[in-house]
Backbone as CSV, one residue per row, in Angstrom:
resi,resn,N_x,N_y,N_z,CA_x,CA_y,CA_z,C_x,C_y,C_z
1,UNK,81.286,45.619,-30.621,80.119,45.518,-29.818,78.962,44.908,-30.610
2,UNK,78.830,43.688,-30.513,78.053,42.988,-31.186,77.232,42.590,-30.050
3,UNK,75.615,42.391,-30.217,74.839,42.603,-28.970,74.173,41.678,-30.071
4,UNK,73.352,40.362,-28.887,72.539,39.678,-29.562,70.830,40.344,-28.568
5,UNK,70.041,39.959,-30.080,68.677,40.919,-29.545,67.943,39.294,-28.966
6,UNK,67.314,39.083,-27.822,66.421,38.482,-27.396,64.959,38.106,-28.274
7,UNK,64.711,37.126,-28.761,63.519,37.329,-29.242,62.448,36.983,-27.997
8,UNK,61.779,38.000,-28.098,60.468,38.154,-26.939,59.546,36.731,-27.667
9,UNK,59.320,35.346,-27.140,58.396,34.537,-27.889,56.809,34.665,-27.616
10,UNK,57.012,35.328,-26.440,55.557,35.615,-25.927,54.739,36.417,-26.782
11,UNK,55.524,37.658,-27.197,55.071,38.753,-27.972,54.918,38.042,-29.479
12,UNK,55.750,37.010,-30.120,55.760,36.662,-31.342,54.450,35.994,-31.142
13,UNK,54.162,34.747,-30.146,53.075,33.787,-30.424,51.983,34.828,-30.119
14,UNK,51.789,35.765,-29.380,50.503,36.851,-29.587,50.425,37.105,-30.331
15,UNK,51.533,37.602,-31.697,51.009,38.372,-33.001,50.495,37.342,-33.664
16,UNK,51.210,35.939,-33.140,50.628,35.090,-34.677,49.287,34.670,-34.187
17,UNK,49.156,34.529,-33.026,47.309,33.616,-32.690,46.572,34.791,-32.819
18,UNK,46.894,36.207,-32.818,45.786,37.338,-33.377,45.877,36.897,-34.964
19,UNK,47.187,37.209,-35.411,46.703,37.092,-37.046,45.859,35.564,-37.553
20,UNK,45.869,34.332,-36.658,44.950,33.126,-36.982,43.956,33.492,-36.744
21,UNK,43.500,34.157,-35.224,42.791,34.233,-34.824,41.454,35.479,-35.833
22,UNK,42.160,36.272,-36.498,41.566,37.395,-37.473,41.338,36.240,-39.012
23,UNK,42.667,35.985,-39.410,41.747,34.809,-40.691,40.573,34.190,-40.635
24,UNK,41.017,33.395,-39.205,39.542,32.559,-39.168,38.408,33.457,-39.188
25,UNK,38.362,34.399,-38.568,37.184,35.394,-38.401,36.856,35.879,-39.706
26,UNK,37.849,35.846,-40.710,37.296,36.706,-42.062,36.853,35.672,-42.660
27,UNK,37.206,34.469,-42.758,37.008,33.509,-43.287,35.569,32.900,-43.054
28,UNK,35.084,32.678,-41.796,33.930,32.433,-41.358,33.251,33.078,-41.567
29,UNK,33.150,34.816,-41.489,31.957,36.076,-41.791,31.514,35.496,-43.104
30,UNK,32.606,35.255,-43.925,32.418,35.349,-45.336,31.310,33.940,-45.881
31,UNK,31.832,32.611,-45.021,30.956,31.436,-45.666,29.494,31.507,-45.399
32,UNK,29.232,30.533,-45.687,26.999,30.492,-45.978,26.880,30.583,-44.170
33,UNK,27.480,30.944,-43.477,26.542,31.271,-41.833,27.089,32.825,-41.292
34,UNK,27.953,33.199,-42.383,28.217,34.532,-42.260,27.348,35.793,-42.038
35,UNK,27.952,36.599,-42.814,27.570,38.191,-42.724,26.153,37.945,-43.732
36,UNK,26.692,37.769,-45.386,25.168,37.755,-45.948,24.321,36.797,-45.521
37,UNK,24.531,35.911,-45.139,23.559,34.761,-44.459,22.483,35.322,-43.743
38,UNK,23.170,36.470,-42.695,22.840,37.123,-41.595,21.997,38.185,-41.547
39,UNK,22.269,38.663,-42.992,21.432,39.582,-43.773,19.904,39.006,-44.048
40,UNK,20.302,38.414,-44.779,18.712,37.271,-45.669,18.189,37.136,-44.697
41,UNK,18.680,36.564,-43.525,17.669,36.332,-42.227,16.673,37.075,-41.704
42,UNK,17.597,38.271,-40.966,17.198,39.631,-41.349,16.551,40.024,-41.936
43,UNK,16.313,40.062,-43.232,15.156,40.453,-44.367,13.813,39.551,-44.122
44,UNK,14.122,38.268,-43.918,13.355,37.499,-43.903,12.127,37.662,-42.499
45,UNK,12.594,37.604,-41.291,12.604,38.589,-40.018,11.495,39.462,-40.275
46,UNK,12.253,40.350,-41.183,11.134,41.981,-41.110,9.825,41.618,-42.161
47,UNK,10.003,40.445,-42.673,9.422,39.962,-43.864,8.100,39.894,-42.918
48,UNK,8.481,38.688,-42.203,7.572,38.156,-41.010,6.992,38.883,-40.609
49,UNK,6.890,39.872,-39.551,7.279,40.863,-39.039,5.885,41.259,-39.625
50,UNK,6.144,42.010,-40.562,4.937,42.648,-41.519,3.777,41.963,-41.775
51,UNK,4.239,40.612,-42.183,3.202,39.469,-42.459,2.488,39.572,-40.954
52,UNK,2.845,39.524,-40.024,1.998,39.088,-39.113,1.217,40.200,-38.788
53,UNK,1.466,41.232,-38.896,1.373,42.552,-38.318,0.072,43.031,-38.842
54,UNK,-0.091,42.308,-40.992,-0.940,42.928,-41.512,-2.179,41.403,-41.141
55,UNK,-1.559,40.438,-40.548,-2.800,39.388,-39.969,-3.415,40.029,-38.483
56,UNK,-2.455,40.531,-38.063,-3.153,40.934,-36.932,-4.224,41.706,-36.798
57,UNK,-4.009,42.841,-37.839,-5.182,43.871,-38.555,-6.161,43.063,-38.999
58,UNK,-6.175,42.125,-39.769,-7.185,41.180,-40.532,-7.892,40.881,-39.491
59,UNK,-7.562,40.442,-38.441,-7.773,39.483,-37.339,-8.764,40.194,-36.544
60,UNK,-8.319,41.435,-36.090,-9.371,42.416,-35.683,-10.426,42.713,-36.058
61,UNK,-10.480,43.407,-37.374,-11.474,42.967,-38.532,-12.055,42.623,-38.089
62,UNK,-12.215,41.351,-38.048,-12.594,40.313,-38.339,-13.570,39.897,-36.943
63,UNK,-13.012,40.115,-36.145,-13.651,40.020,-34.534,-14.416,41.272,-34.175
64,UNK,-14.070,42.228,-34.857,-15.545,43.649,-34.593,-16.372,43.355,-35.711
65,UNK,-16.251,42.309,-36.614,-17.242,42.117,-38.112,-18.225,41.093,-36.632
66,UNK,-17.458,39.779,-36.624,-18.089,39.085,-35.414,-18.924,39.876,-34.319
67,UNK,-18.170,40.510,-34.171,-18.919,41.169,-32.495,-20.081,42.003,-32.761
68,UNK,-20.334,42.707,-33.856,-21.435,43.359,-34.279,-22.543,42.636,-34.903
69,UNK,-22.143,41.090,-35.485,-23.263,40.160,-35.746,-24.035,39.705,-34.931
70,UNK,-22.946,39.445,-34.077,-23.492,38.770,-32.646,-24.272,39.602,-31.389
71,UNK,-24.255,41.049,-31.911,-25.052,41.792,-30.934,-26.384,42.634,-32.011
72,UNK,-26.419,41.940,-33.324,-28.081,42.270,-34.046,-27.715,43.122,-34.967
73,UNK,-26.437,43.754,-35.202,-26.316,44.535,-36.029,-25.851,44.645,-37.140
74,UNK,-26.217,44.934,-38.109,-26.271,44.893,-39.412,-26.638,43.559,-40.325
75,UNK,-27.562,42.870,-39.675,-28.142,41.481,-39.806,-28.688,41.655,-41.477
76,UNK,-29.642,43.102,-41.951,-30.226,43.286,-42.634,-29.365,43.909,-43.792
77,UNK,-28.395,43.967,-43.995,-27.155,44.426,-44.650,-26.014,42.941,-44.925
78,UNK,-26.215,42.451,-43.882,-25.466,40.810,-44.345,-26.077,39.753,-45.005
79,UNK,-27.907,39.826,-44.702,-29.048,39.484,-45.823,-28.869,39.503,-47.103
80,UNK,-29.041,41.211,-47.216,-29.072,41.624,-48.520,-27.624,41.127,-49.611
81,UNK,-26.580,41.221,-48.784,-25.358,40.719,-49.250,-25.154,39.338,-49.904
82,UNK,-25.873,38.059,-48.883,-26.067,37.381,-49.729,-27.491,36.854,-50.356
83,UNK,-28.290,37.750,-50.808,-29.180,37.563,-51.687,-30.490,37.073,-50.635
84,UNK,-30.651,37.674,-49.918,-31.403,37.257,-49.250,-32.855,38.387,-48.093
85,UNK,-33.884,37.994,-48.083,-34.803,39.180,-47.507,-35.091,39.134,-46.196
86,UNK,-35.300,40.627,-45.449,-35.714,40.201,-44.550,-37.330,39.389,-44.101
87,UNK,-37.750,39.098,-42.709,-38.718,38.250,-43.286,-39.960,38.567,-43.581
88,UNK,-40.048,40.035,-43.238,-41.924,41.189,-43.530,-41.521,41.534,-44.413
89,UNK,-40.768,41.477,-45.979,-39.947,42.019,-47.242,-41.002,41.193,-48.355
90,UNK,-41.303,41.853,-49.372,-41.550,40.641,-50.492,-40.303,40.902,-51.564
91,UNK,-39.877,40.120,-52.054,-38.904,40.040,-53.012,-39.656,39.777,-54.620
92,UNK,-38.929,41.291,-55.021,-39.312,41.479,-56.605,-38.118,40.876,-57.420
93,UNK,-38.547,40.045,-58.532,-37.877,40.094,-58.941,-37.662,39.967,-61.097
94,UNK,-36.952,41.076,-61.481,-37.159,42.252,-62.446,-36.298,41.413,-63.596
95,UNK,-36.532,40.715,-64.733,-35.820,40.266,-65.769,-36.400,40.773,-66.991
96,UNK,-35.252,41.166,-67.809,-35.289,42.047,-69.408,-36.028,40.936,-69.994
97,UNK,-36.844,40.855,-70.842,-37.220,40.167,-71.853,-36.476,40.249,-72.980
98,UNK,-36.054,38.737,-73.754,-35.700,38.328,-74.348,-36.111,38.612,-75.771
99,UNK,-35.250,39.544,-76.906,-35.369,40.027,-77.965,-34.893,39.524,-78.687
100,UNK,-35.559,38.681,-79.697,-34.819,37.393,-80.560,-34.244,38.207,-81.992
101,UNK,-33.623,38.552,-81.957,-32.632,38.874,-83.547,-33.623,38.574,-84.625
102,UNK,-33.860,39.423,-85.708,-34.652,39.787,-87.220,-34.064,38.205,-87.832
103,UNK,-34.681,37.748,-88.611,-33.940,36.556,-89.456,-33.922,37.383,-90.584
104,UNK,-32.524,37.101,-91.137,-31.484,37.764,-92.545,-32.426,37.448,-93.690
105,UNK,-33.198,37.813,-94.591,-33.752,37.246,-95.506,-32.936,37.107,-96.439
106,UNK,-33.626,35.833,-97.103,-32.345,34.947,-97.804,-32.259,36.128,-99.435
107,UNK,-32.733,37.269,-99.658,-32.801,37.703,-101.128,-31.589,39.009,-100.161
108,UNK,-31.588,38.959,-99.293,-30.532,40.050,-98.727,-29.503,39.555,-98.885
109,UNK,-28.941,39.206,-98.603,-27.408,38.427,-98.878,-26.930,38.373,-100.346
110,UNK,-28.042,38.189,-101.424,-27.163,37.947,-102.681,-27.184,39.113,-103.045
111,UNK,-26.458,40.324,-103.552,-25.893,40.996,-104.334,-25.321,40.940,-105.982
């Protein structure tokens, strides 16, 4: 009783186009558009992300610094900041006098 076994080809060409079908897939994760590729991006992403996040804060800032100029306030504090008075103010202004150094007499030096 010798029995010949059928090979199922359907079932063979499924195992083999999964196992191509899985190489290629490991193969591709792995090159420069892969998995770490995918990563860096990612990093890069949250990088952004932050960057913009801490402009957006700036940005605000920056528009209540505006919005309070523009409605009179703290005019006399942004003056003074850059060197400047208001206009009923007189401006003092206070310098050390200049203390010119002893001259070395020349019998000091020789020993």
């Amino acid at each position: 009783m010798h029995e010949e076994k059928k090979v199922n080809w359907k079932r063979l060409m499924a195992i083999a186009a999964t196992g191509a079908l899985s190489v290629y897939t490991i193969v591709t994760l792995q090159g420069p558009h892969g998995i770490g590729a995918l990563r860096t991006k990612l990093a890069k992403i949250q990088e952004l992300h932050e960057q913009q996040s801490n402009l957006s804060k700036e940005l605000a800032e920056k528009k209540k610094r505006v919005e309070s100029l523009e409605r009179g306030q703290n005019i006399d504090m942004e003056m003074r900041r850059f060197g400047r008075t208001l206009p009923d103010e007189v401006e003092y202004k206070v310098t050390e006098p200049k203390v010119e150094a002893p001259a070395e007499d020349a019998d000091h030096g020789k020993n």
